[in-house]
Backbone as numpy.savetxt, mean C-alpha at the origin, in Angstrom:
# Nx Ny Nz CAx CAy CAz Cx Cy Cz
31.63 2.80 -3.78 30.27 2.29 -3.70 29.30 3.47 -3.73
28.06 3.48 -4.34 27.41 4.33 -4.85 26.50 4.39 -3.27
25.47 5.33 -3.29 24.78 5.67 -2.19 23.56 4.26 -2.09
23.52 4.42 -3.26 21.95 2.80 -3.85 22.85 1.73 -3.34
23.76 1.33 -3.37 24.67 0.38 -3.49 24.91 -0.22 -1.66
25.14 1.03 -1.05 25.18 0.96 0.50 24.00 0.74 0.97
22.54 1.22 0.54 21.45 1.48 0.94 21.13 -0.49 0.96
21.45 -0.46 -0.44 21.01 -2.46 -0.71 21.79 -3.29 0.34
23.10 -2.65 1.10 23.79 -3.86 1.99 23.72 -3.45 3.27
22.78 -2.55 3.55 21.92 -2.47 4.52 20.81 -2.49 5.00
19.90 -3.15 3.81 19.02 -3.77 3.62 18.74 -4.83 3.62
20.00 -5.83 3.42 20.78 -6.96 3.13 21.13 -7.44 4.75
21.92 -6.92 5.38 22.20 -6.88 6.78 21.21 -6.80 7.54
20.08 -6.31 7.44 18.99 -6.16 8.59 18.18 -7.18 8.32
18.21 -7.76 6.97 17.43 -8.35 7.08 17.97 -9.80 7.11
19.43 -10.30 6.96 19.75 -11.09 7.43 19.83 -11.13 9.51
19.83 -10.27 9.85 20.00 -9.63 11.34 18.53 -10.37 11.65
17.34 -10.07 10.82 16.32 -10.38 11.58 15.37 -11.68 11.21
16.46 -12.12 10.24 16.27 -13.70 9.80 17.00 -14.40 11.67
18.00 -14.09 11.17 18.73 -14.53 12.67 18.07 -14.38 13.94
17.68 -13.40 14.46 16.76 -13.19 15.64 15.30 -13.83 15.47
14.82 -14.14 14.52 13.82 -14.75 14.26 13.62 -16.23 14.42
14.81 -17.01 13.95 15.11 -18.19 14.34 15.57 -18.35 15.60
16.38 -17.39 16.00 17.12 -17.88 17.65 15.32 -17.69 18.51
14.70 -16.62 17.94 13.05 -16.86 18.78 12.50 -18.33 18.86
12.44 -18.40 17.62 11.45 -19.55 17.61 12.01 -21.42 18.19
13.72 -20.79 18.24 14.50 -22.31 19.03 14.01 -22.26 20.71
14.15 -20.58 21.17 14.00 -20.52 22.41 12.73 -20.09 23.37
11.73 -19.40 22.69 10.38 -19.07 22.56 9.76 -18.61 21.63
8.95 -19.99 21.26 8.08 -20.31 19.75 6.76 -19.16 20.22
6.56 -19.31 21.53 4.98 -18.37 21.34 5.51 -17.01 21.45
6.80 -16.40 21.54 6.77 -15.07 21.69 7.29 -14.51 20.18
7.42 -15.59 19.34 8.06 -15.62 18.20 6.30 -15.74 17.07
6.13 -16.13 17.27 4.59 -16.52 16.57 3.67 -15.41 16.75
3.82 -14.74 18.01 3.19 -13.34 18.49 3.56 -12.18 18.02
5.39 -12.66 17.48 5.59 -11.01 17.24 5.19 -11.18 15.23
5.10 -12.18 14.66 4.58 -12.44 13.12 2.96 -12.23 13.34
2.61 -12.82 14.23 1.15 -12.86 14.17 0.45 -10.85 14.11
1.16 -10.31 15.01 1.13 -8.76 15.12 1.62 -7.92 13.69
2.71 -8.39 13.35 2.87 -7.66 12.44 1.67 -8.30 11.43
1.68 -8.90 10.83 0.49 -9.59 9.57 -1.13 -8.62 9.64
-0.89 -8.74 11.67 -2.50 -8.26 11.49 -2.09 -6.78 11.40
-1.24 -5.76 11.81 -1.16 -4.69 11.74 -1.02 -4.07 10.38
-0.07 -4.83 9.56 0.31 -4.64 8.24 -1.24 -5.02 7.34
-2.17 -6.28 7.24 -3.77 -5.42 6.89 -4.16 -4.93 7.20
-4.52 -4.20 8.56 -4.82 -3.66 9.01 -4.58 -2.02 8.32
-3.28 -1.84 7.87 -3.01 -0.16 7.90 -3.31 -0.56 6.19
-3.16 -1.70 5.70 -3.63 -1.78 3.95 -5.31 -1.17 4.31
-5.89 -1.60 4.94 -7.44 -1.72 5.04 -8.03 0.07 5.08
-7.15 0.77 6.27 -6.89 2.04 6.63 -6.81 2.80 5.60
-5.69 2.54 4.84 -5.19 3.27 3.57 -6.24 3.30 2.83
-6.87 2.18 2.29 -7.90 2.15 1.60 -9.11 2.60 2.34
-9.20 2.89 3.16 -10.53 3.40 3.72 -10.28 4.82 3.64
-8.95 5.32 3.86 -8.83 6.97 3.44 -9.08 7.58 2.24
-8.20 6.77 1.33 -8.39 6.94 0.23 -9.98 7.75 -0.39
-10.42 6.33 -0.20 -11.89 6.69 -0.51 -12.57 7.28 0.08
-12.20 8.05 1.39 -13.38 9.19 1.97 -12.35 10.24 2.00
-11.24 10.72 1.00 -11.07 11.57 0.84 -10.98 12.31 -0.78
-11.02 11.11 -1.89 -11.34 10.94 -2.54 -12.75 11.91 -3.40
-12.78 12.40 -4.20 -14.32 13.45 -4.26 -14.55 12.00 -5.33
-15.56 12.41 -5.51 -17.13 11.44 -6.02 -16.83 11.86 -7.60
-16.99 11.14 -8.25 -16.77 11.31 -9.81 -18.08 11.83 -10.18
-18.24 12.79 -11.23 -19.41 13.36 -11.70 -20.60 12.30 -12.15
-21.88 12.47 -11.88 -22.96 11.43 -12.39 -22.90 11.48 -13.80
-23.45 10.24 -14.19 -23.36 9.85 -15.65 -24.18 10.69 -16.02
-25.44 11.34 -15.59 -25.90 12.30 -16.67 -25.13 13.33 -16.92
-24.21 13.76 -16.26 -23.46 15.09 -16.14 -22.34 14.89 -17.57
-22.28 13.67 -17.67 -20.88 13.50 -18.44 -21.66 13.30 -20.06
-23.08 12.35 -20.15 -23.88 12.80 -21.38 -23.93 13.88 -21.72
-24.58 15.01 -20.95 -24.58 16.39 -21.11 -23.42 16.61 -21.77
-22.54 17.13 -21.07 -21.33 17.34 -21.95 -21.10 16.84 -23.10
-20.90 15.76 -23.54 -21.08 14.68 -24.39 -21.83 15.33 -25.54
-23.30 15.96 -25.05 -24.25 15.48 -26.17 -24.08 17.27 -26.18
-22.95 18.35 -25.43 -22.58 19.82 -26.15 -21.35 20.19 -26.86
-21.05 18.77 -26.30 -19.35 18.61 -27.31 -20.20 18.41 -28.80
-21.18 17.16 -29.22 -21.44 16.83 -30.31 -22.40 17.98 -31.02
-22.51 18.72 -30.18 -23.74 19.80 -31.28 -22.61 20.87 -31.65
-21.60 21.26 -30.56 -20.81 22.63 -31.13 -20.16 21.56 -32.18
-19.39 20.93 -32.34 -18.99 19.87 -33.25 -19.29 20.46 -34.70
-20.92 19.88 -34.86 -21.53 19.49 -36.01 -21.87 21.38 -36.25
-21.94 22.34 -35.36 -22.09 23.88 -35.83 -20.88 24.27 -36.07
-19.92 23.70 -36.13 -18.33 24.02 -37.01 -18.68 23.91 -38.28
């Protein structure tokens, strides 16, 4: 069995593992079972929301459109002086 191969049937196993614990929750306590989905959902947008909020304040600012005419309009003059 390849290393990918083990990695997938233990991926396979945990997540049958937590299919199982998930149901035995919700037979024997539905609100502590609903609490632990409800947490992950909000945490998991939560760090999407994050990510994207880094992103973009670390992100530099794309040059202003006049900046990129300029160029533009010294690309087209050396151009036409060829």
């Amino acid at each position: 069995m390849s290393k990918d191969q083990l990695l997938g049937m233990f991926i396979l196993l945990v997540a049958i593992g937590v299919i199982g614990v998930y149901g035995w929750l919700i037979y024997y306590n539905t609100t502590l079972a609903l609490s632990i989905v409800a947490t992950i959902a909000v945490v998991g947008v939560m760090g999407i929301v994050a990510w994207i909020g880094w992103t973009m304040a670390t992100t530099p600012a794309p040059a202003p459109i006049e900046a990129l005419e300029d160029d533009l309009e010294k690309k087209n003059t050396d151009e036409k002086k060829e």
